[in-house]
N, CA, C and O atoms as CSV, one atom per row, in Angstrom:
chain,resi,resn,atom,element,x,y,z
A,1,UNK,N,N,-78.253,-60.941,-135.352
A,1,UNK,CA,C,-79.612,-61.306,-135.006
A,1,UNK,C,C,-80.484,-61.052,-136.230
A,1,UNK,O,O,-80.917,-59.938,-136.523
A,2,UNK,N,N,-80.695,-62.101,-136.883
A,2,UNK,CA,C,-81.380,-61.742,-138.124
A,2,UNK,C,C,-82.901,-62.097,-137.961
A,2,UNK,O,O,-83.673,-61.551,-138.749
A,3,UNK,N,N,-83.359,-62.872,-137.111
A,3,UNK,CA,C,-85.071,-62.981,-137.144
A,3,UNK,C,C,-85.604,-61.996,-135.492
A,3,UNK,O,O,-85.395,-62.279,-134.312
A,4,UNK,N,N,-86.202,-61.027,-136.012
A,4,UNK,CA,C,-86.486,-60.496,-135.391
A,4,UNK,C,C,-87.938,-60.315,-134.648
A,4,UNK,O,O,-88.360,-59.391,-133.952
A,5,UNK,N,N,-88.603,-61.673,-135.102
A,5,UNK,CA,C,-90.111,-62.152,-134.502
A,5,UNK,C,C,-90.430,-62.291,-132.938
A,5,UNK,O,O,-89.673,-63.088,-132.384
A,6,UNK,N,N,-91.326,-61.727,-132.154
A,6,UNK,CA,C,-91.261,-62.286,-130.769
A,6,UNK,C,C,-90.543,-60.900,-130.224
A,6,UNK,O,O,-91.166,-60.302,-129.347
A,7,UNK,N,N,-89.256,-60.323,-130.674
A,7,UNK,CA,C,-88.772,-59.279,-129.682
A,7,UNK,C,C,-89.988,-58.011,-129.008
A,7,UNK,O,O,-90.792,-57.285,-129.592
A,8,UNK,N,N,-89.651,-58.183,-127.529
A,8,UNK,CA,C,-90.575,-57.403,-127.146
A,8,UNK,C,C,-89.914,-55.697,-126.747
A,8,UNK,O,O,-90.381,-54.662,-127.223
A,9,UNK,N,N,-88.894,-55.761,-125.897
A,9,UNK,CA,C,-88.455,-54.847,-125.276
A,9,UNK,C,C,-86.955,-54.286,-125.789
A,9,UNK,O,O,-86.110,-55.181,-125.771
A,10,UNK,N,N,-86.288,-52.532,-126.399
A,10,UNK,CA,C,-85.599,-51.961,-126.886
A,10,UNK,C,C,-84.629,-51.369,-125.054
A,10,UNK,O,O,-85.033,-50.372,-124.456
A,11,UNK,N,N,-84.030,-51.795,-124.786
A,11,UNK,CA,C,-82.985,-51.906,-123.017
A,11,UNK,C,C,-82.329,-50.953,-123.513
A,11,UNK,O,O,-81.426,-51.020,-124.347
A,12,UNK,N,N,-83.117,-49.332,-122.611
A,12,UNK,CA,C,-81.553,-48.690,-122.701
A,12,UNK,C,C,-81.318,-48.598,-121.459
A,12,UNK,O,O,-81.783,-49.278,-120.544
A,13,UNK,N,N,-80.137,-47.216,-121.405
A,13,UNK,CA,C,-79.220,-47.527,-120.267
A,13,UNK,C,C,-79.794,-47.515,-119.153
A,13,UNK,O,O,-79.348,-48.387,-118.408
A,14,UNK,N,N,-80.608,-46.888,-118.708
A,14,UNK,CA,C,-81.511,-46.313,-117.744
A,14,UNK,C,C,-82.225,-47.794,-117.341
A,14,UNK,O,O,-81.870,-48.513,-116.407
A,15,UNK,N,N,-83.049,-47.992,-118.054
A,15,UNK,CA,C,-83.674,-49.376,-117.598
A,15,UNK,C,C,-82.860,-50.634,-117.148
A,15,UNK,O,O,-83.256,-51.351,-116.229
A,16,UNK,N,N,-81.222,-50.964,-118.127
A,16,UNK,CA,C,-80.270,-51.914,-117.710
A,16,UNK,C,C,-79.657,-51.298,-116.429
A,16,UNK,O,O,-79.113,-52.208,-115.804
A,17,UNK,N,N,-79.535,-50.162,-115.820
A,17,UNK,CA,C,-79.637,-49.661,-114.339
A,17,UNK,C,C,-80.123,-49.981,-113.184
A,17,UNK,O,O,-79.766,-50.499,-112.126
A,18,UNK,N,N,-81.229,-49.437,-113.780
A,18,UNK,CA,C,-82.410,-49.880,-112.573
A,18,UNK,C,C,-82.434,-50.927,-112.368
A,18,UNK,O,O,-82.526,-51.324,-111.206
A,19,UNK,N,N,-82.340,-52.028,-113.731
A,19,UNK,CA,C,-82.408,-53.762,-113.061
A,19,UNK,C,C,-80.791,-54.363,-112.223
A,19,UNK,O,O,-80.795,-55.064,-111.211
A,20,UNK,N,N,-80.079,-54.091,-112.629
A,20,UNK,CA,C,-79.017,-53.720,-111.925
A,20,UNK,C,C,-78.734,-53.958,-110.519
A,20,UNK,O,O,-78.232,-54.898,-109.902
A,21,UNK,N,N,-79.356,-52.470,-110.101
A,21,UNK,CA,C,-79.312,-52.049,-108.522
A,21,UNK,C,C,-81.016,-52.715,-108.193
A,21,UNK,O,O,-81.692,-52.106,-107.364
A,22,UNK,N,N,-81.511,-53.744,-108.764
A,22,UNK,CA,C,-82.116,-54.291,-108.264
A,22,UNK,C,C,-84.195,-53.611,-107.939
A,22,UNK,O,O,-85.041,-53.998,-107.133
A,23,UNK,N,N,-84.229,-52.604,-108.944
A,23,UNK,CA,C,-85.662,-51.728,-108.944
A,23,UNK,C,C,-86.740,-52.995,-109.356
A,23,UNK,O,O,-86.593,-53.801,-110.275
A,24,UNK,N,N,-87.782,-52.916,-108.454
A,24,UNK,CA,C,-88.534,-54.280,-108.494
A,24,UNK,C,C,-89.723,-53.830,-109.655
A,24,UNK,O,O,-90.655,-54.540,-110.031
A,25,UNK,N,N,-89.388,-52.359,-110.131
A,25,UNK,CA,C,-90.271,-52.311,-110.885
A,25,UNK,C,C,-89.864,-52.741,-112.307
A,25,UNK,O,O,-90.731,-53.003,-113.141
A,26,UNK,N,N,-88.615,-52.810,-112.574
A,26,UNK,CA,C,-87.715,-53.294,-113.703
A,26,UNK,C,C,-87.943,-54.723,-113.829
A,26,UNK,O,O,-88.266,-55.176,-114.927
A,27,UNK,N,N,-87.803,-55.508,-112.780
A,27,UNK,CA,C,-87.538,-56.915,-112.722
A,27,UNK,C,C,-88.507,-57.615,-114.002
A,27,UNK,O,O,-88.061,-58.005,-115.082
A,28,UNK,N,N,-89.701,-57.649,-113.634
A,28,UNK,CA,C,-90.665,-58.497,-114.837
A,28,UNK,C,C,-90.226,-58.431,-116.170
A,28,UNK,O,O,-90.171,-59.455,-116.851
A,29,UNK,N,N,-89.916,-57.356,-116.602
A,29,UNK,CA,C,-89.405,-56.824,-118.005
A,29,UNK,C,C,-88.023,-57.358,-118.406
A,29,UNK,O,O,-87.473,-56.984,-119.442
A,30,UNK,N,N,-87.462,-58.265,-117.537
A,30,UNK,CA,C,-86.093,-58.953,-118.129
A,30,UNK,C,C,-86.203,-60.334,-117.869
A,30,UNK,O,O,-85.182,-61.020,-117.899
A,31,UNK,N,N,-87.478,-60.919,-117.577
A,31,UNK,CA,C,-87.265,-62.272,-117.593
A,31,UNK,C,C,-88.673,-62.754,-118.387
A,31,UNK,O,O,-89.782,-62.245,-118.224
A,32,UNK,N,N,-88.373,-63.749,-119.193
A,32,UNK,CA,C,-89.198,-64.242,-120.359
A,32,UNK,C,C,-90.273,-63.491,-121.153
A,32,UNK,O,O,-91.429,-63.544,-121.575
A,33,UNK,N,N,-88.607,-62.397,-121.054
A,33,UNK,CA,C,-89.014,-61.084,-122.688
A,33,UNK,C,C,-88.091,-61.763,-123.422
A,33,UNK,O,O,-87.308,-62.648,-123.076
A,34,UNK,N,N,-88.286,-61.215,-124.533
A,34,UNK,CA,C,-86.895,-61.215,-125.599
A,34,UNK,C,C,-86.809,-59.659,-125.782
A,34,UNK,O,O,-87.699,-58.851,-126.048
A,35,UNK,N,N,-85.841,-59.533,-125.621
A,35,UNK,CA,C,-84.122,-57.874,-125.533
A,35,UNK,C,C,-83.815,-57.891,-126.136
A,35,UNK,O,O,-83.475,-58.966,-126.630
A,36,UNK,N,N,-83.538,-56.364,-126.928
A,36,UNK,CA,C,-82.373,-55.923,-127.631
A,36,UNK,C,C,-82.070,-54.802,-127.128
A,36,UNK,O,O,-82.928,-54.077,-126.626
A,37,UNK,N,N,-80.534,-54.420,-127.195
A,37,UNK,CA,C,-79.860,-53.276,-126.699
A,37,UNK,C,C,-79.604,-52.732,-127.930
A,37,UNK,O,O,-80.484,-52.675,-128.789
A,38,UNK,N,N,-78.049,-52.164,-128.176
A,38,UNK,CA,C,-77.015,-51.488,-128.847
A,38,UNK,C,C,-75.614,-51.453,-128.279
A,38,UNK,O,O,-75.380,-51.455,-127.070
A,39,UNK,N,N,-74.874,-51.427,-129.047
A,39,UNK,CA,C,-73.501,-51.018,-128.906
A,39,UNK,C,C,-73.301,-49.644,-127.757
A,39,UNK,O,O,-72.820,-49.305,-126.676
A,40,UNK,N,N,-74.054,-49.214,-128.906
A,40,UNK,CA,C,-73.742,-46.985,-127.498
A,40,UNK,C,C,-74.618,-47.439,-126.295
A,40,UNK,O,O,-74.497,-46.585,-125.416
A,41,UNK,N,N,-75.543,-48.549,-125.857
A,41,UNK,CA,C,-76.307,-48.376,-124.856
A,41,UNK,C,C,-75.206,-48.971,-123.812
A,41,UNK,O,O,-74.910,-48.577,-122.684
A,42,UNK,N,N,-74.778,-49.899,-124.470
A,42,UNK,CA,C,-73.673,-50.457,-123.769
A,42,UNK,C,C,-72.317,-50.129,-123.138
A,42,UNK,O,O,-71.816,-50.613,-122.123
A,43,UNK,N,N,-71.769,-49.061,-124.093
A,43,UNK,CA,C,-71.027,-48.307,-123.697
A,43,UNK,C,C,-71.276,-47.293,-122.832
A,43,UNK,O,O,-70.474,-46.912,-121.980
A,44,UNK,N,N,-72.320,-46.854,-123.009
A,44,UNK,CA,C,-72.678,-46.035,-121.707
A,44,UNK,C,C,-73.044,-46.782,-120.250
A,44,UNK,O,O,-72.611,-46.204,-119.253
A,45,UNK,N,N,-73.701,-47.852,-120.071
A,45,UNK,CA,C,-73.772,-48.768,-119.371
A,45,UNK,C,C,-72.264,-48.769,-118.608
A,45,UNK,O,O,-72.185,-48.353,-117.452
A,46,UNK,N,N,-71.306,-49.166,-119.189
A,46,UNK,CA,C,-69.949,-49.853,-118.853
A,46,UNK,C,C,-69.191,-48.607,-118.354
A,46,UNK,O,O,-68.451,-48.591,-117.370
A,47,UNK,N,N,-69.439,-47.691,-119.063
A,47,UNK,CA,C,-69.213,-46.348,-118.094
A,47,UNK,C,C,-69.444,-45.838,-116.503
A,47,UNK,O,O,-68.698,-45.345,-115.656
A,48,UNK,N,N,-70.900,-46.224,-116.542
A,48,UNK,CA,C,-71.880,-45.836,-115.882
A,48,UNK,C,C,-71.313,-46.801,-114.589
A,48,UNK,O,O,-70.973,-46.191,-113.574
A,49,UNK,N,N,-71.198,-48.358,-114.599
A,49,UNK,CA,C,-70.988,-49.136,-113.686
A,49,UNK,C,C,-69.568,-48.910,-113.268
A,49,UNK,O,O,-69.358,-49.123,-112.074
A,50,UNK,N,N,-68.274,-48.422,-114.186
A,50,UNK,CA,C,-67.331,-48.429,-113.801
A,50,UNK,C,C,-67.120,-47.286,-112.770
A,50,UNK,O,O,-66.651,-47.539,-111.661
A,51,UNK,N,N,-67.421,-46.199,-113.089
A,51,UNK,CA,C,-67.566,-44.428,-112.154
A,51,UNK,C,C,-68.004,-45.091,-111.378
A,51,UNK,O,O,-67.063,-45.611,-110.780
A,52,UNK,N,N,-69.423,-45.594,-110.780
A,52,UNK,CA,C,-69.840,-46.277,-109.420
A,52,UNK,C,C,-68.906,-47.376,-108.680
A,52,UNK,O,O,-68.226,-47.258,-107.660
A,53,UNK,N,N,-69.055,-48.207,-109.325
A,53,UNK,CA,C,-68.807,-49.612,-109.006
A,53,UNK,C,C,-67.636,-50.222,-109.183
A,53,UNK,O,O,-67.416,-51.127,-108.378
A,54,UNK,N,N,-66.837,-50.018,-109.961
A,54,UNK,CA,C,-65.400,-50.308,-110.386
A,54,UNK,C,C,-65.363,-51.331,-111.700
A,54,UNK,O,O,-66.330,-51.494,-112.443
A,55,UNK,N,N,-64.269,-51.890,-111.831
A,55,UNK,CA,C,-64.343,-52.572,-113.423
A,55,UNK,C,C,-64.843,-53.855,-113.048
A,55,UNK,O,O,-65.373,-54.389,-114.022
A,56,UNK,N,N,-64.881,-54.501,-112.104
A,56,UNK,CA,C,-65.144,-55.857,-112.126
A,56,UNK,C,C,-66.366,-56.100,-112.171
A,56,UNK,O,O,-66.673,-57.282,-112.326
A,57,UNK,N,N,-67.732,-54.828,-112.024
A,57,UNK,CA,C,-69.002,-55.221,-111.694
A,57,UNK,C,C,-69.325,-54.429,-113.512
A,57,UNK,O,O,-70.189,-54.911,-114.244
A,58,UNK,N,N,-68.297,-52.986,-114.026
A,58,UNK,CA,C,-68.359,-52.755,-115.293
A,58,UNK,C,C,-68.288,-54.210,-116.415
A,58,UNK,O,O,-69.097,-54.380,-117.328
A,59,UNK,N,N,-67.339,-54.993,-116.145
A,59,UNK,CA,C,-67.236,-55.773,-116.957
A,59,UNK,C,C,-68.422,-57.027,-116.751
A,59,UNK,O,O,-68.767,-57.708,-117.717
A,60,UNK,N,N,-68.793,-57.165,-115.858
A,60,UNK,CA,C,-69.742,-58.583,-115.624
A,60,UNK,C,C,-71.236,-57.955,-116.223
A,60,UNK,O,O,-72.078,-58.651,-116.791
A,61,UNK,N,N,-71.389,-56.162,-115.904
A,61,UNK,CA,C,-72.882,-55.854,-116.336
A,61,UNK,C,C,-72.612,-55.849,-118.117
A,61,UNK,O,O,-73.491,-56.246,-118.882
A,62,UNK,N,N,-71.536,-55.439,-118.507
A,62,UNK,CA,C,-71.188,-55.420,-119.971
A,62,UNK,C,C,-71.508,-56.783,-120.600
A,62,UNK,O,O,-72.241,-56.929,-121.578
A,63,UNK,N,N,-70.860,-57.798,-119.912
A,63,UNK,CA,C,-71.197,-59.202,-120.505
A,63,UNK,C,C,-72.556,-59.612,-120.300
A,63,UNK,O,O,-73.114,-60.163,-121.249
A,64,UNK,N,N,-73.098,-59.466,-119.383
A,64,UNK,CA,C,-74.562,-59.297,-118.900
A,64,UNK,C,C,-75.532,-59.368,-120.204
A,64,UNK,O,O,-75.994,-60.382,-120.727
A,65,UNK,N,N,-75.692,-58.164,-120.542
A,65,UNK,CA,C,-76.253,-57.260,-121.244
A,65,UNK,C,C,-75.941,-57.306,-123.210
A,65,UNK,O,O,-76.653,-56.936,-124.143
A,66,UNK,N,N,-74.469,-57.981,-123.162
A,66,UNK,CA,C,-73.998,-57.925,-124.065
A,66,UNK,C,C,-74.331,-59.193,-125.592
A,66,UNK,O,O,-73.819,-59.249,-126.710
A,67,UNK,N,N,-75.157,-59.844,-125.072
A,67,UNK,CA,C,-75.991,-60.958,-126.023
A,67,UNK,C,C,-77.130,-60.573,-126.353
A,67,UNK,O,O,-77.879,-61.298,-127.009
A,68,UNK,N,N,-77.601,-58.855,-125.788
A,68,UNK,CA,C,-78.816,-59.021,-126.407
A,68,UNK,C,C,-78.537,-57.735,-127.512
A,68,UNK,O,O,-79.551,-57.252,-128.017
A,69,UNK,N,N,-77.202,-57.157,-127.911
A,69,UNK,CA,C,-76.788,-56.256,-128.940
A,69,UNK,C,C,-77.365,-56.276,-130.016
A,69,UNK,O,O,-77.315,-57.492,-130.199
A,70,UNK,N,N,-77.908,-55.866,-130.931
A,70,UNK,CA,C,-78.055,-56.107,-132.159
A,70,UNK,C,C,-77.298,-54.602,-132.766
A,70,UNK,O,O,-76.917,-53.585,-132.188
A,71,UNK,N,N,-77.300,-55.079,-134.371
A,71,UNK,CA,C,-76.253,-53.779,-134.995
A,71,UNK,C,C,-76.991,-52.423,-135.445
A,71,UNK,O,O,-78.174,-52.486,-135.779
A,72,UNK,N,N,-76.328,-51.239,-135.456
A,72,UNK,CA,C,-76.394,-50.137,-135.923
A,72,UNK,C,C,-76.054,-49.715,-137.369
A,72,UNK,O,O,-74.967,-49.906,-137.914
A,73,UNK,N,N,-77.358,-48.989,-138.030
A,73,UNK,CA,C,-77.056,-49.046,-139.551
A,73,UNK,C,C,-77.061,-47.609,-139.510
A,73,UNK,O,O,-77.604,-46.858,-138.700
A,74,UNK,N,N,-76.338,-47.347,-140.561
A,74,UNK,CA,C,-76.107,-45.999,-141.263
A,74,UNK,C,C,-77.437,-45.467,-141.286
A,74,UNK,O,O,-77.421,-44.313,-140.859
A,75,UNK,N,N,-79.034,-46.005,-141.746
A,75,UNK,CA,C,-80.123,-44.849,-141.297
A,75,UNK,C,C,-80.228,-45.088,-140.066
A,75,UNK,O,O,-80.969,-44.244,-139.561
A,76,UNK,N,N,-79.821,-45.887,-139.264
A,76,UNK,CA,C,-80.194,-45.771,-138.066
A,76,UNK,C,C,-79.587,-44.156,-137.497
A,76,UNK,O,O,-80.349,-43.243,-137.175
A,77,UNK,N,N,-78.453,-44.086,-137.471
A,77,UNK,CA,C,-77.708,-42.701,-136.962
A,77,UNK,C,C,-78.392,-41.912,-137.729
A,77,UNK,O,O,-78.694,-40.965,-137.003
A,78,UNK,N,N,-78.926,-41.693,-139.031
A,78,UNK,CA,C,-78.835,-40.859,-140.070
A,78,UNK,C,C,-80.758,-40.116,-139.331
A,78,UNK,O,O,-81.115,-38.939,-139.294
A,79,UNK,N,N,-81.463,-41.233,-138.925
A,79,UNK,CA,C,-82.699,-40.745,-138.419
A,79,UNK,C,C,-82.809,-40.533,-136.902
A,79,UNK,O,O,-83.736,-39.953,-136.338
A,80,UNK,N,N,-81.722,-41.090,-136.315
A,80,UNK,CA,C,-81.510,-40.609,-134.554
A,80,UNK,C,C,-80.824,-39.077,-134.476
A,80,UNK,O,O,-81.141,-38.110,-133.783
A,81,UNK,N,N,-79.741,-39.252,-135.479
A,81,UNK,CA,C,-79.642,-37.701,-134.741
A,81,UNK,C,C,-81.330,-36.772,-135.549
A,81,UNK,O,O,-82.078,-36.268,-134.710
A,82,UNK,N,N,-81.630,-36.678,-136.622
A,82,UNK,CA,C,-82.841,-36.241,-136.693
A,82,UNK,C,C,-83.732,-36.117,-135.490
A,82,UNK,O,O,-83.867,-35.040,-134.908
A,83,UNK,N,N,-84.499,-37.506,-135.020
A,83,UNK,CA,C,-84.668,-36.939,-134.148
A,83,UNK,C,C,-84.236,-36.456,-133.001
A,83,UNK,O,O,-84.980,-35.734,-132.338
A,84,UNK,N,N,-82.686,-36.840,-132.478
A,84,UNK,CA,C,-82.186,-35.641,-131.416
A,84,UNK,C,C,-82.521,-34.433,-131.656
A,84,UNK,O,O,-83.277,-33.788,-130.929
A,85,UNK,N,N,-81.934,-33.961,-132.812
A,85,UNK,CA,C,-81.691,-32.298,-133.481
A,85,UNK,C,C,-83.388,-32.103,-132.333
A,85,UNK,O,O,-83.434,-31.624,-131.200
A,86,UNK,N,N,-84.818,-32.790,-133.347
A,86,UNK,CA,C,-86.079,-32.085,-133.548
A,86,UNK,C,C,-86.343,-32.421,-131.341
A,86,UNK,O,O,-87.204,-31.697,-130.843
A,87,UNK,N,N,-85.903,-33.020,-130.748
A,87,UNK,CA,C,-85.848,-33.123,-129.350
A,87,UNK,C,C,-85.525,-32.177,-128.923
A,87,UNK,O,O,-86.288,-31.567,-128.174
A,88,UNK,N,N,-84.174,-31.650,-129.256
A,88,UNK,CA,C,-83.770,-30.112,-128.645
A,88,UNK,C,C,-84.475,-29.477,-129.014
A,88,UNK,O,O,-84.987,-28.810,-128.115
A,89,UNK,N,N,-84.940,-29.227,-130.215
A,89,UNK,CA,C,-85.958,-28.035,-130.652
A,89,UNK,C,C,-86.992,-28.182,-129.811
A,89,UNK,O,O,-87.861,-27.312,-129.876
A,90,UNK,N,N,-87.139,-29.114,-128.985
A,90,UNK,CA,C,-88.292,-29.339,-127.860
A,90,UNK,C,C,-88.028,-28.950,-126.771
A,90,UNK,O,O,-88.931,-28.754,-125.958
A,91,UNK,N,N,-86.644,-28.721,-126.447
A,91,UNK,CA,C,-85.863,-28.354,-125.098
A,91,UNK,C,C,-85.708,-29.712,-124.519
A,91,UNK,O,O,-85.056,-29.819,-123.480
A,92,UNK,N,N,-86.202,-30.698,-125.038
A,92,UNK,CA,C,-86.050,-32.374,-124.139
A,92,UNK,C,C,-84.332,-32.585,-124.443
A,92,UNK,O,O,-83.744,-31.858,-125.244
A,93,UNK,N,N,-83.715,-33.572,-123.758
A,93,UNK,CA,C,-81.870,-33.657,-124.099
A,93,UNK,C,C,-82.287,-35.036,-123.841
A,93,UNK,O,O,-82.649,-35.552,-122.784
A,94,UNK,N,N,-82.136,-35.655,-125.310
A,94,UNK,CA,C,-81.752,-36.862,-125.484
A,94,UNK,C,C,-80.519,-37.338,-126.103
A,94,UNK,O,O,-80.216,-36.763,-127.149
A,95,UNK,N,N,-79.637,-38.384,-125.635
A,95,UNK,CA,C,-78.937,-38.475,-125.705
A,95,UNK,C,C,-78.204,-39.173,-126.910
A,95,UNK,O,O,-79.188,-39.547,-127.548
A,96,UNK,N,N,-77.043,-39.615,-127.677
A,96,UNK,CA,C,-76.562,-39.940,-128.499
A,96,UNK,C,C,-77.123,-41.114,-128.623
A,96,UNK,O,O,-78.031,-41.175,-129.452
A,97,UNK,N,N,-76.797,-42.277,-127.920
A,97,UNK,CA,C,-77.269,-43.410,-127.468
A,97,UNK,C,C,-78.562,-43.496,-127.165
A,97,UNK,O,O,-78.947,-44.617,-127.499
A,98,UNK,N,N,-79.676,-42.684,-126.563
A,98,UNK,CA,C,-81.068,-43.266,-126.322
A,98,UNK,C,C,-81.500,-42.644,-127.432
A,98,UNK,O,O,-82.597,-43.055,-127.813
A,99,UNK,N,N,-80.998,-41.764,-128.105
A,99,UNK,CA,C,-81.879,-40.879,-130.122
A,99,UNK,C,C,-81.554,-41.963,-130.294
A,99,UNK,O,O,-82.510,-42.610,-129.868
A,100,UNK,N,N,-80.283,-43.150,-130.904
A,100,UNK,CA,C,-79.892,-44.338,-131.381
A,100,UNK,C,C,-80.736,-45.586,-130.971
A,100,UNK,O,O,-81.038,-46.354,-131.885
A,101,UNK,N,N,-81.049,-45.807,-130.020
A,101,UNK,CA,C,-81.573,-46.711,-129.414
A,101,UNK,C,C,-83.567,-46.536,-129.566
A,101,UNK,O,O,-84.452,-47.383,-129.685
A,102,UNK,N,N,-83.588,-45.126,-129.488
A,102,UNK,CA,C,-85.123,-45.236,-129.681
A,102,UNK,C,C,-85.442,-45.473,-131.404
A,102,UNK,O,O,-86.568,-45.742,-131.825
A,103,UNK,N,N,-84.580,-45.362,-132.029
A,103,UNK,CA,C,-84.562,-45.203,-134.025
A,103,UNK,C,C,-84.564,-46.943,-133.918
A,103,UNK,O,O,-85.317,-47.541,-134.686
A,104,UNK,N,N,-83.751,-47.695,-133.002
A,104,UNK,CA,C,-83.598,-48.854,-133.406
A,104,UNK,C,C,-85.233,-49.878,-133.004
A,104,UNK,O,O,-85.777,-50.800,-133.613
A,105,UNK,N,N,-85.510,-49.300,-131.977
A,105,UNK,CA,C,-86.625,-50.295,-131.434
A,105,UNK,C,C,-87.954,-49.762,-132.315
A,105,UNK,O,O,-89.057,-50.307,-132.256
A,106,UNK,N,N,-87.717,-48.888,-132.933
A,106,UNK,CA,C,-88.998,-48.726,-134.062
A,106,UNK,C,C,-88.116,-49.628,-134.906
A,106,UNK,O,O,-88.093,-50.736,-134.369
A,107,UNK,N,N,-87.657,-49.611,-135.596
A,107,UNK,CA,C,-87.277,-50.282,-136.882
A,107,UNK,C,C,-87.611,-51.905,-136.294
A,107,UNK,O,O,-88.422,-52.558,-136.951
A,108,UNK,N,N,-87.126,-52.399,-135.340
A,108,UNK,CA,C,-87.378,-53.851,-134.832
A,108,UNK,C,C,-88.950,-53.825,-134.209
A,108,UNK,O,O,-89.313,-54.871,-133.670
A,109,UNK,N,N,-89.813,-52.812,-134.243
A,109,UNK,CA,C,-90.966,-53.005,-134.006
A,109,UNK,C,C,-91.195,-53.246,-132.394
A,109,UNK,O,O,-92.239,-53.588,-131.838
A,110,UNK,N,N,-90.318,-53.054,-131.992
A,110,UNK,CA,C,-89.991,-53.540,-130.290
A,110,UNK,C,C,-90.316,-51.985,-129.421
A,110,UNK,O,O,-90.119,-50.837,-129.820
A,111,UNK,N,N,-90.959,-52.534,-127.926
A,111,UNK,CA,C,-91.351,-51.181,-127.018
A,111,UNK,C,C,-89.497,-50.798,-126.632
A,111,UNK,O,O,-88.542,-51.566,-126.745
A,112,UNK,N,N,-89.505,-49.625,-126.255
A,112,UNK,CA,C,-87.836,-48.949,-125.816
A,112,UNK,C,C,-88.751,-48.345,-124.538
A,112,UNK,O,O,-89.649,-47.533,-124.316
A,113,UNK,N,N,-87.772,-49.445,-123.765
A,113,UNK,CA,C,-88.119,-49.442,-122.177
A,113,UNK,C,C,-87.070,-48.699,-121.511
A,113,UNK,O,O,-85.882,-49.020,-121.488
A,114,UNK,N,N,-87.752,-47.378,-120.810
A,114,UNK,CA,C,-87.155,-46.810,-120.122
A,114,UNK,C,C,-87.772,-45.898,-118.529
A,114,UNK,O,O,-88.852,-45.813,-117.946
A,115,UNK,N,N,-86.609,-45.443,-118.357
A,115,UNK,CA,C,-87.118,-44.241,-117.314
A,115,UNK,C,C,-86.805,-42.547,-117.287
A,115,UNK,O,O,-87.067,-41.587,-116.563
A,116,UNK,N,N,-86.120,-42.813,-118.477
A,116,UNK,CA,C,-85.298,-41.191,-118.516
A,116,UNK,C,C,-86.501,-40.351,-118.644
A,116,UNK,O,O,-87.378,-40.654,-119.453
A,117,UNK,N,N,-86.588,-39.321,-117.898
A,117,UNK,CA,C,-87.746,-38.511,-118.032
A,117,UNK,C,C,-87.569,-37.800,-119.156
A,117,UNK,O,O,-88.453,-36.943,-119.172
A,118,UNK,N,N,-86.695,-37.688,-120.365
A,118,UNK,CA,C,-86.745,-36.970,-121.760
A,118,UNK,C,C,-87.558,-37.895,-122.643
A,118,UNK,O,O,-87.500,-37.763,-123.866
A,119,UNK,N,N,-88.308,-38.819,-122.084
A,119,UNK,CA,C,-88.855,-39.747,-122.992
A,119,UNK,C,C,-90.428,-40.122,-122.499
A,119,UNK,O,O,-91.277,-40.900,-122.935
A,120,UNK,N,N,-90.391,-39.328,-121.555
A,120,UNK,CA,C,-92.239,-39.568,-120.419
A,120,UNK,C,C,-93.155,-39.353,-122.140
A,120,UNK,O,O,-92.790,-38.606,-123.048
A,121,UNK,N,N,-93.898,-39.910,-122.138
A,121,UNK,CA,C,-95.446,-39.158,-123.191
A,121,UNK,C,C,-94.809,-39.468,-124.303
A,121,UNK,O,O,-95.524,-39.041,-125.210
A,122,UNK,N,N,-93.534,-40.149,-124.913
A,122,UNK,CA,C,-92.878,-40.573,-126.009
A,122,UNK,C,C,-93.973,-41.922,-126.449
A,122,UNK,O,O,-94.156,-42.902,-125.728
A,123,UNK,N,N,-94.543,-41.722,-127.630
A,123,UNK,CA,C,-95.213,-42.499,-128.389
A,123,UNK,C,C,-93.816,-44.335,-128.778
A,123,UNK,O,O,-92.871,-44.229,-129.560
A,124,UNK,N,N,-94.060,-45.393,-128.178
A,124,UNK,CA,C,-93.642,-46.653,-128.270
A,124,UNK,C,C,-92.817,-46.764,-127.275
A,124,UNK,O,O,-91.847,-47.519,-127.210
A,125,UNK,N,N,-93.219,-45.955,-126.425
A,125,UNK,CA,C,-91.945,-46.225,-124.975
A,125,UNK,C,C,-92.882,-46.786,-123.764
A,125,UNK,O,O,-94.078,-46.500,-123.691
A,126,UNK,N,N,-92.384,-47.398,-123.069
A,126,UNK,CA,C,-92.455,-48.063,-121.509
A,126,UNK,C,C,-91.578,-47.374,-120.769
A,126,UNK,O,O,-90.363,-47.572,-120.748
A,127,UNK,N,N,-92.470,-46.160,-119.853
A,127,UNK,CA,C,-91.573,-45.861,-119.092
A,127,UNK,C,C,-92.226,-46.110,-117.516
A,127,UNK,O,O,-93.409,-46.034,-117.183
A,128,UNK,N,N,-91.323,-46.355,-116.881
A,128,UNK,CA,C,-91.378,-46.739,-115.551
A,128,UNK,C,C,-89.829,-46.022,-115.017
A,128,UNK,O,O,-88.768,-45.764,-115.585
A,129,UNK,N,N,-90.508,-45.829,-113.215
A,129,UNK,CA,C,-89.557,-45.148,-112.653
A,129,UNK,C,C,-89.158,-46.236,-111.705
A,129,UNK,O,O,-88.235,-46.055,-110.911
């Protein structure tokens, strides 16, 4: 994904959840936005649906979800765990994947839409429950 003009919304796992199991407060935010995920959001995703749901609904939310990936760069990890590390020093537990995922939707200039409460009062986030 090389032009990155127009993207509005950074999908992590939490939010590709909620739309999921169908949260009507999610719904608006996945239709005539432009998305980007990650690789780790995804993998946690495919996790997440398989423990519940089994592989056949893991694999259809994976493909789902899986066109709006864009890639992970070496500062990307290099400034997510940074801010993980400075999160714990907050007592907040963010995770491998949402430190990754929130580093990426600044760099793409995009809101990182979520609900995880380690991210409430987080400066460029949309959070909804």
């Amino acid at each position: 994904m090389s032009e990155v003009q127009g993207l509005k919304y950074y999908l992590d796992t939490y939010a590709m959840r909620e739309y999921l199991r169908g949260n009507r407060s999610y719904q608006k935010y996945f239709s005539g936005h432009e998305l980007i995920t990650s690789l780790m959001n995804l993998i946690e995703l495919y996790y997440l649906v398989l423990r519940d749901d089994g592989e056949s609904a893991a694999d259809k939310s994976y493909l789902a979800f899986k066109q709006y990936e864009v890639s992970i760069t070496d500062h990307d990890i290099r400034n997510a765990m940074k801010f993980r590390l400075g999160s714990k020093a907050r007592k907040e537990d963010v995770s491998y994947a949402d430190a990754i995922g929130y580093i990426i939707a600044k760099r793409y200039g995009v809101t990182y839409l979520t609900g995880d409460d380690a991210f409430e009062g987080f400066p460029n986030v949309l959070f909804i429950k």
